[in-house]
N, CA, C and O atoms as a printed pandas DataFrame, in Angstrom:
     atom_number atom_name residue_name chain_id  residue_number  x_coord  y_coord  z_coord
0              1         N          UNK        A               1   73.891   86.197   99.770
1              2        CA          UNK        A               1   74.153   86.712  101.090
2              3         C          UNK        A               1   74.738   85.581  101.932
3              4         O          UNK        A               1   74.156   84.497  101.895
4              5         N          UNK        A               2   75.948   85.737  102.768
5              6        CA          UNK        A               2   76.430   84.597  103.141
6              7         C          UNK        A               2   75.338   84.923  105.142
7              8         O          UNK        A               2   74.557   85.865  105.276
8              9         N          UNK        A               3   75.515   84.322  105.820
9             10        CA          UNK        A               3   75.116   84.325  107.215
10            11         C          UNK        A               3   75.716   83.404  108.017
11            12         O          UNK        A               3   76.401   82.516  107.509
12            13         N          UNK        A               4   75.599   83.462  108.906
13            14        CA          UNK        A               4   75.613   82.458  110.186
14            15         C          UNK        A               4   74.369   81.527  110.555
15            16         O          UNK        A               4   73.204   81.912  110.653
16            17         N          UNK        A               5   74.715   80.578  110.691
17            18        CA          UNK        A               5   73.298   79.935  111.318
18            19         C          UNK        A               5   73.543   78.587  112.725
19            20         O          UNK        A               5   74.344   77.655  112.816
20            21         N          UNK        A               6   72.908   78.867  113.250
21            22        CA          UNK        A               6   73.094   77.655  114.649
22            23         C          UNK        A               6   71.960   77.186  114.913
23            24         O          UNK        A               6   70.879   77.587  115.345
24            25         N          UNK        A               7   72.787   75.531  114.294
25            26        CA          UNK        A               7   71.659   74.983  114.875
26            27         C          UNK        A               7   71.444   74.018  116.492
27            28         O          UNK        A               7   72.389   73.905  117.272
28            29         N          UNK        A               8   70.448   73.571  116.695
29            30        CA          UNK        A               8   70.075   72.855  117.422
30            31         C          UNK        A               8   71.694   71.081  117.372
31            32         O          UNK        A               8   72.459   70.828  116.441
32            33         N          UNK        A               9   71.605   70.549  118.351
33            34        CA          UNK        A               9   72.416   69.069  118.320
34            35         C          UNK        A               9   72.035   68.575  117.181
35            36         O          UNK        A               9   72.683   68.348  116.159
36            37         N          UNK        A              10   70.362   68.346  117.559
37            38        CA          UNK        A              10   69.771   66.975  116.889
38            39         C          UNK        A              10   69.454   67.687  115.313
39            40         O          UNK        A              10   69.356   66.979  114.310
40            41         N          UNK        A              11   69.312   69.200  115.276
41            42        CA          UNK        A              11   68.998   69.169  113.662
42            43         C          UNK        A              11   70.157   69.440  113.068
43            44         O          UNK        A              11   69.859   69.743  111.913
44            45         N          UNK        A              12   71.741   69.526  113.255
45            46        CA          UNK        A              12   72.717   69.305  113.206
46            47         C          UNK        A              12   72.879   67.691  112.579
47            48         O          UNK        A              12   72.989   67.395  111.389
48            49         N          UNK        A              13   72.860   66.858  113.624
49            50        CA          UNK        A              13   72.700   65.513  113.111
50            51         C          UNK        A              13   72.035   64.886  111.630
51            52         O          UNK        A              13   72.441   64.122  110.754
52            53         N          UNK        A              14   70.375   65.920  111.968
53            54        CA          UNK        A              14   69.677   65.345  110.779
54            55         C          UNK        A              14   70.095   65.798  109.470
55            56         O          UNK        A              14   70.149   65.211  108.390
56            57         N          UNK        A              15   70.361   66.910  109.799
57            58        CA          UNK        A              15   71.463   67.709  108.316
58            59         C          UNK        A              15   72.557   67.033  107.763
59            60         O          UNK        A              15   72.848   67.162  106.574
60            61         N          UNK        A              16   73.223   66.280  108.582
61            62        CA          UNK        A              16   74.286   66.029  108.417
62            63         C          UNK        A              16   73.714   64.278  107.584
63            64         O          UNK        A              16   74.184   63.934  106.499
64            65         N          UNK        A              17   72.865   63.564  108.217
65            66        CA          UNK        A              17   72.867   62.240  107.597
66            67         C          UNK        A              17   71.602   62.693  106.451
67            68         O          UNK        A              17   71.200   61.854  105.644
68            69         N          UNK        A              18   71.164   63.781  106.473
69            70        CA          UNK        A              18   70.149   64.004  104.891
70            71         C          UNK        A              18   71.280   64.193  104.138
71            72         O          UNK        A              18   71.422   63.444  103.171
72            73         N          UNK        A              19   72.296   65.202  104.407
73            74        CA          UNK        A              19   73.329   65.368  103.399
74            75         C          UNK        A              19   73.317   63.825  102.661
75            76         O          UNK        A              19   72.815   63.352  101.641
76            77         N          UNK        A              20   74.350   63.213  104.022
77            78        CA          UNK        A              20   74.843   62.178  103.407
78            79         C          UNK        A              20   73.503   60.782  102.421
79            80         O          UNK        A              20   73.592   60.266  101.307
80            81         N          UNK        A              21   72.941   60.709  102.999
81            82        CA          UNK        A              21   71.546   59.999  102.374
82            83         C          UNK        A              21   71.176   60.791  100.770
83            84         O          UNK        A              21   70.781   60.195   99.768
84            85         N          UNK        A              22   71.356   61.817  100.857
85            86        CA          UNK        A              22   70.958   62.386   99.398
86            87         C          UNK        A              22   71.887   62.604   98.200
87            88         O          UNK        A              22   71.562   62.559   97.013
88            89         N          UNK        A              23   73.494   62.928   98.881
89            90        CA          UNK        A              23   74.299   63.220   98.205
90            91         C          UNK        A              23   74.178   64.933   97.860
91            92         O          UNK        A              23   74.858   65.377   96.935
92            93         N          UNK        A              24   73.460   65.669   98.494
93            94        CA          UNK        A              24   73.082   67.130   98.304
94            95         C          UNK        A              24   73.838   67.461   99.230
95            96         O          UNK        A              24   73.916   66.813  100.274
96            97         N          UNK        A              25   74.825   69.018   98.873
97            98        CA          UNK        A              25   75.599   69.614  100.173
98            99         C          UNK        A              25   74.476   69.423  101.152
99           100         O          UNK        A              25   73.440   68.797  100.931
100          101         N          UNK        A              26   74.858   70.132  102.426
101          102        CA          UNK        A              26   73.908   70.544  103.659
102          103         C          UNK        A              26   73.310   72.240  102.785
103          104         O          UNK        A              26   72.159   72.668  102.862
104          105         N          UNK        A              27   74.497   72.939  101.999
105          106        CA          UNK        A              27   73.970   74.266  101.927
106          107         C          UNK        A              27   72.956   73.968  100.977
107          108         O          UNK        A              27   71.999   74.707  100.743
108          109         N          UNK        A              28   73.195   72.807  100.401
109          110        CA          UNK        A              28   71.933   73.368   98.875
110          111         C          UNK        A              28   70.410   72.743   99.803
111          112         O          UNK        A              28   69.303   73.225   99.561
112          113         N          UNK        A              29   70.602   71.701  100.783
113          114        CA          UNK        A              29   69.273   71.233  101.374
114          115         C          UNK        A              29   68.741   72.398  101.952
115          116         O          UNK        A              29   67.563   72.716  101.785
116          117         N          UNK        A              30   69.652   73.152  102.721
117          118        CA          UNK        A              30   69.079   74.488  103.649
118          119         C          UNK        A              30   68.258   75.114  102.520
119          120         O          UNK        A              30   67.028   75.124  102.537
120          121         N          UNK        A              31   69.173   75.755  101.311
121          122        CA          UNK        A              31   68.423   76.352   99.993
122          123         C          UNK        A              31   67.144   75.909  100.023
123          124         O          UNK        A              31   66.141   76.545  100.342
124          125         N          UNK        A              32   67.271   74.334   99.536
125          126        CA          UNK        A              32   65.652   74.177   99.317
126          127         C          UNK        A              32   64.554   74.280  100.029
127          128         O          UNK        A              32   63.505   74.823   99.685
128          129         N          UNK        A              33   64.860   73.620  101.285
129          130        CA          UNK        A              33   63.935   74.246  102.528
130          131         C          UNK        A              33   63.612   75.419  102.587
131          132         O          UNK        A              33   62.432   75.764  102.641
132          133         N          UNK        A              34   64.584   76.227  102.589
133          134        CA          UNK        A              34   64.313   78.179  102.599
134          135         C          UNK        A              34   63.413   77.897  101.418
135          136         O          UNK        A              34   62.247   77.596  101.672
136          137         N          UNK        A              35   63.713   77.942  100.457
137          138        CA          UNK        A              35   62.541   78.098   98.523
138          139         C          UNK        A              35   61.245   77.759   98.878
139          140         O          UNK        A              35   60.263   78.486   98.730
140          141         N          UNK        A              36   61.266   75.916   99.655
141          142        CA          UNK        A              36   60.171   75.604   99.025
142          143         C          UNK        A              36   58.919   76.357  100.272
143          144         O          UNK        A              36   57.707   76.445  100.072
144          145         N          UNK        A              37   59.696   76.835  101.571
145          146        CA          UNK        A              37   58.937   77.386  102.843
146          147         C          UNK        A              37   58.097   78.759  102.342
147          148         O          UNK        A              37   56.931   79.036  102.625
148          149         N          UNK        A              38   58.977   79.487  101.565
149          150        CA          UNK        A              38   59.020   80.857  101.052
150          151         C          UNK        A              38   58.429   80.889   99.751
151          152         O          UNK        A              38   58.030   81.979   99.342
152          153         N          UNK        A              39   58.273   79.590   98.833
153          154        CA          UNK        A              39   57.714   79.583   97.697
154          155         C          UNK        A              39   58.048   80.083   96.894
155          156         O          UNK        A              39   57.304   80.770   96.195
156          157         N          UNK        A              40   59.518   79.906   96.645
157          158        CA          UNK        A              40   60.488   80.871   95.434
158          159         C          UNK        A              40   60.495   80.044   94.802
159          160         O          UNK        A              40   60.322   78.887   95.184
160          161         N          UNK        A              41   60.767   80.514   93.264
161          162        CA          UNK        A              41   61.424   79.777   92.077
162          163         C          UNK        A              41   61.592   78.237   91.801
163          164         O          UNK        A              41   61.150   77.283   92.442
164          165         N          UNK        A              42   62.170   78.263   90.941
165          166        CA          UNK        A              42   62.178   76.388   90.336
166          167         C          UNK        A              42   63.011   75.515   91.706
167          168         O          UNK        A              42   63.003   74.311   91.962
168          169         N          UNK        A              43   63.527   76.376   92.244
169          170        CA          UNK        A              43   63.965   75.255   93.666
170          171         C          UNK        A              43   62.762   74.741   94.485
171          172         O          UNK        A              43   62.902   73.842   95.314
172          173         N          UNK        A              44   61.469   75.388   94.208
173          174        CA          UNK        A              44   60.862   74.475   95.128
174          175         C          UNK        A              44   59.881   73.715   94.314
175          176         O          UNK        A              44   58.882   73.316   94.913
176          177         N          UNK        A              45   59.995   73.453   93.075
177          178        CA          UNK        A              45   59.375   73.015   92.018
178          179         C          UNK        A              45   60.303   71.472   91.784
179          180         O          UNK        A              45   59.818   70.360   91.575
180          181         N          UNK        A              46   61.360   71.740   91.869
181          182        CA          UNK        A              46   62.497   70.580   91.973
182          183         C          UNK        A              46   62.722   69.773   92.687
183          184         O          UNK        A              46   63.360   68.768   92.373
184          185         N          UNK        A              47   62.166   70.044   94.063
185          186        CA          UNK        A              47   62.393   69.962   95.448
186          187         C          UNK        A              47   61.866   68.077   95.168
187          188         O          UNK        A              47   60.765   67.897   94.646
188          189         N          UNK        A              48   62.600   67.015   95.498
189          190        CA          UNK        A              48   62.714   65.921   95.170
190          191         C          UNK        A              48   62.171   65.057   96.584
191          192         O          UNK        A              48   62.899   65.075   97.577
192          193         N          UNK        A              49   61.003   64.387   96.614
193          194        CA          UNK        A              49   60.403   63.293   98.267
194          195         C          UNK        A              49   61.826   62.543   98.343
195          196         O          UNK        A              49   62.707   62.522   97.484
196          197         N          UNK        A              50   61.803   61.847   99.788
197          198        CA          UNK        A              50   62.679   60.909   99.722
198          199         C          UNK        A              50   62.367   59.804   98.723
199          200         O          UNK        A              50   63.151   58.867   98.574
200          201         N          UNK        A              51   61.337   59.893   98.103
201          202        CA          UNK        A              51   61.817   58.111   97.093
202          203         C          UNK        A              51   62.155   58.960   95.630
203          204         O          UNK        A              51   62.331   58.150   94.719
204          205         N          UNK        A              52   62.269   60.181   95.249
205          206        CA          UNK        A              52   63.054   60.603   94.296
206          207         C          UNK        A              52   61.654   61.325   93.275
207          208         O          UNK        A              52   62.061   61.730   92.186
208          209         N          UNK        A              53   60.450   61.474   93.459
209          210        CA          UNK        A              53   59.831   61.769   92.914
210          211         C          UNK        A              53   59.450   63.172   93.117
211          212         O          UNK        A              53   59.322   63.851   94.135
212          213         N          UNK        A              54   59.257   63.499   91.453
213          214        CA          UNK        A              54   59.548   65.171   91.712
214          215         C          UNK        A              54   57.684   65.573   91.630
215          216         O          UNK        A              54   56.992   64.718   91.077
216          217         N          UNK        A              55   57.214   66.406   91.989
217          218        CA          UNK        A              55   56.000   67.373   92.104
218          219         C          UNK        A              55   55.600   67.550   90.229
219          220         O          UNK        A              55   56.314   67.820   89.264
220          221         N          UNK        A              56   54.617   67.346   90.325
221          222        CA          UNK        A              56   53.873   67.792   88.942
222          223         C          UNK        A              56   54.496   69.081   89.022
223          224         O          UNK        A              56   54.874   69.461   90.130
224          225         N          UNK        A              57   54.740   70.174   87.519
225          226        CA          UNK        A              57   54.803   71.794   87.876
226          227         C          UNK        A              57   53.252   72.330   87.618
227          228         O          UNK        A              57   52.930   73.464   87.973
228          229         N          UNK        A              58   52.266   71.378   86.938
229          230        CA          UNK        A              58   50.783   71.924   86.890
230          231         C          UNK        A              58   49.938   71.117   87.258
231          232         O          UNK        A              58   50.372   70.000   86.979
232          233         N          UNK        A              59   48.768   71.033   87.827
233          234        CA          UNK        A              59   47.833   70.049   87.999
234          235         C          UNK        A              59   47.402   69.390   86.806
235          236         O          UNK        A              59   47.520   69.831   85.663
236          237         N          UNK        A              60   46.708   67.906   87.279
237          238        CA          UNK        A              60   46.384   67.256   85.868
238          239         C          UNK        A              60   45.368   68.067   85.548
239          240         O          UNK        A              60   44.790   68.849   86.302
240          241         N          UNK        A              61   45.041   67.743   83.742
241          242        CA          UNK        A              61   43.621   68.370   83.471
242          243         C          UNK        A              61   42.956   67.412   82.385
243          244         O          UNK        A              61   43.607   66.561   81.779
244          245         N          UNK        A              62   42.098   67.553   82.267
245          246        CA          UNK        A              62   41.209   66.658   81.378
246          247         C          UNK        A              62   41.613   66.863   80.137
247          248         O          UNK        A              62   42.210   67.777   79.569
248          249         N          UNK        A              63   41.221   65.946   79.856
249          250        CA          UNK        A              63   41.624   65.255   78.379
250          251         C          UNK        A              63   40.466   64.493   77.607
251          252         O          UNK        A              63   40.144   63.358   77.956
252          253         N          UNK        A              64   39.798   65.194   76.467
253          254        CA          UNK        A              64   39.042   65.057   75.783
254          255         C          UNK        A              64   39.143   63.606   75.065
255          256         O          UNK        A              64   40.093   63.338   74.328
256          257         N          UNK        A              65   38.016   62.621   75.352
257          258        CA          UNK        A              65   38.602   61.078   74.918
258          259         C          UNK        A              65   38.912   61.041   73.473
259          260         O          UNK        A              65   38.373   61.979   72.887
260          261         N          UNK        A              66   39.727   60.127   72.572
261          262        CA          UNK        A              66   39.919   60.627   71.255
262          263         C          UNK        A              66   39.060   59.322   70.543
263          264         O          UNK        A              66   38.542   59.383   69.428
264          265         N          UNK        A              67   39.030   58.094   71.477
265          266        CA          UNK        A              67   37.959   56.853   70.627
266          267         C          UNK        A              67   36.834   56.755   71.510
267          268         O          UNK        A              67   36.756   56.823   72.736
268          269         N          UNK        A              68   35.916   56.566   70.543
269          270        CA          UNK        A              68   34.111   55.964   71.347
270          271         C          UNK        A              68   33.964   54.250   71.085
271          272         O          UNK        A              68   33.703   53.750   69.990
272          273         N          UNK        A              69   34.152   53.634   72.121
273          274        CA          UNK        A              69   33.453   52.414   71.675
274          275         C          UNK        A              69   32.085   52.442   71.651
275          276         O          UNK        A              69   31.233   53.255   72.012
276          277         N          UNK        A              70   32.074   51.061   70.997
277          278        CA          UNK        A              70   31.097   50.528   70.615
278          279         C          UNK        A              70   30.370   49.922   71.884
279          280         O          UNK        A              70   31.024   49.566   72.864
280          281         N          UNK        A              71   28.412   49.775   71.804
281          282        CA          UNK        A              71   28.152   49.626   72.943
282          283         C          UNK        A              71   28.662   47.601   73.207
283          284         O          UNK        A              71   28.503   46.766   72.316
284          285         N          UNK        A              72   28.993   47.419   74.003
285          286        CA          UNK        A              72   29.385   46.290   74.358
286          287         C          UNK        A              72   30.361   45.947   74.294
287          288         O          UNK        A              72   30.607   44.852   74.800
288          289         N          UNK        A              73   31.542   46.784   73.568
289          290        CA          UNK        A              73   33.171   46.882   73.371
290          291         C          UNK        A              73   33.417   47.161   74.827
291          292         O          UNK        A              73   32.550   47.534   75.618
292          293         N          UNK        A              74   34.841   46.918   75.141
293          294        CA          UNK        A              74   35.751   47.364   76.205
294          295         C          UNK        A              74   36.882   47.642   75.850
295          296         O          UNK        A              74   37.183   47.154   74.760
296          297         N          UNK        A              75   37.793   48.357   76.431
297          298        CA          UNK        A              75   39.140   48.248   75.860
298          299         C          UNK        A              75   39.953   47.440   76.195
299          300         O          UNK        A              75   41.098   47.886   76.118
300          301         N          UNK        A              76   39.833   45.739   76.775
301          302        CA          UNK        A              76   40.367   44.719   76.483
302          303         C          UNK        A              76   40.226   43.988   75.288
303          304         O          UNK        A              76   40.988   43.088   74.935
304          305         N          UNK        A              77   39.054   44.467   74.553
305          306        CA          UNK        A              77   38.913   43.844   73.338
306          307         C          UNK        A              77   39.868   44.669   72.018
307          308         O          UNK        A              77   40.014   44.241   70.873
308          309         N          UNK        A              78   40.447   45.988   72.612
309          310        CA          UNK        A              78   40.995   46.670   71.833
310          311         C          UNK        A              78   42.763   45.915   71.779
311          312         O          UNK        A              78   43.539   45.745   70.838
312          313         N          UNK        A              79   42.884   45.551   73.554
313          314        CA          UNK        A              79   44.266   45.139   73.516
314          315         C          UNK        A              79   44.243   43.669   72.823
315          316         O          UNK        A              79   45.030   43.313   71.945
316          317         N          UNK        A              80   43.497   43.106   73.218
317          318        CA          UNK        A              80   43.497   41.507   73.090
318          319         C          UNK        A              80   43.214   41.503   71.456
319          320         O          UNK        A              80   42.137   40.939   71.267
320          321         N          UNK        A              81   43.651   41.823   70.546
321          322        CA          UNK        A              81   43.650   41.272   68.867
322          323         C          UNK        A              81   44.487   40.529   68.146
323          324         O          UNK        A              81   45.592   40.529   68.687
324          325         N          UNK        A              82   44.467   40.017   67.357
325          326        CA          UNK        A              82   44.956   39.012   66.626
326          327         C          UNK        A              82   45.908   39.775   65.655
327          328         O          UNK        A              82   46.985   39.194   65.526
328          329         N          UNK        A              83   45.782   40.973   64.911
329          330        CA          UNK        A              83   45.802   41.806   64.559
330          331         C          UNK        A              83   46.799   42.639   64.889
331          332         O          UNK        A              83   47.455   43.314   64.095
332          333         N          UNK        A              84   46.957   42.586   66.419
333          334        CA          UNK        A              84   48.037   43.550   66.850
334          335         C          UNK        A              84   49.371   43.827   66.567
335          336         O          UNK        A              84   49.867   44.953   66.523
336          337         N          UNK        A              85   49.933   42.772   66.378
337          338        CA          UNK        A              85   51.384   42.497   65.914
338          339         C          UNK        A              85   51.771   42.366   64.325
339          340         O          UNK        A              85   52.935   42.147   63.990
C-alpha cells in the first residue's frame, strides 16, 4: 500500500541522519518501526540496536551439564594441561 506521510521538522531530520548513519533507505527504517511496533514478521526479529546486534529469535534455555568434576577440580585445571596441545 503506498500512502502519504508528514512528518514533524525534527523527525524529518532524525530520519534523514538514521538513514544516513545506517545506510537503510528512510522507507525500509519506517518498515521496521511499523513491524517491530505492530509485532509482525521477521522484520522485527531482524530489527538491528545501533551497535549492530541483532535480538535472540528464542530465549536462552538450560543446558544439561555434559562433565562432573571431581571434588576439588575446577575448570582451570581442565584448561591449564600439559596435555592440551
Amino acid at each position: 500500500m503506498a500512502m502519504n506521510l508528514r512528518l514533524r521538522p525534527d523527525e524529518e531530520v532524525a530520519l534523514r541522519e538514521e538513514s544516513a548513519r545506517s545506510g537503510l533507505s528512510q522507507q525500509e527504517i519506517l518498515r521496521q518501526a511499523l513491524d517491530q511496533r505492530l509485532g509482525l514478521g521477521a522484520h522485527s526479529r531482524q530489527t538491528k540496536y545501533p551497535d549492530g546486534i541483532i535480538p535472540p529469535e528464542e530465549p536462552p534455555r538450560y543446558v544439561e551439564p555434559q562433565l562432573t568434576l571431581a571434588p576439588g577440580e575446577s575448570v582451570l585445571d581442565l584448561i591449564d594441561r600439559e596435555d592440551r596441545f
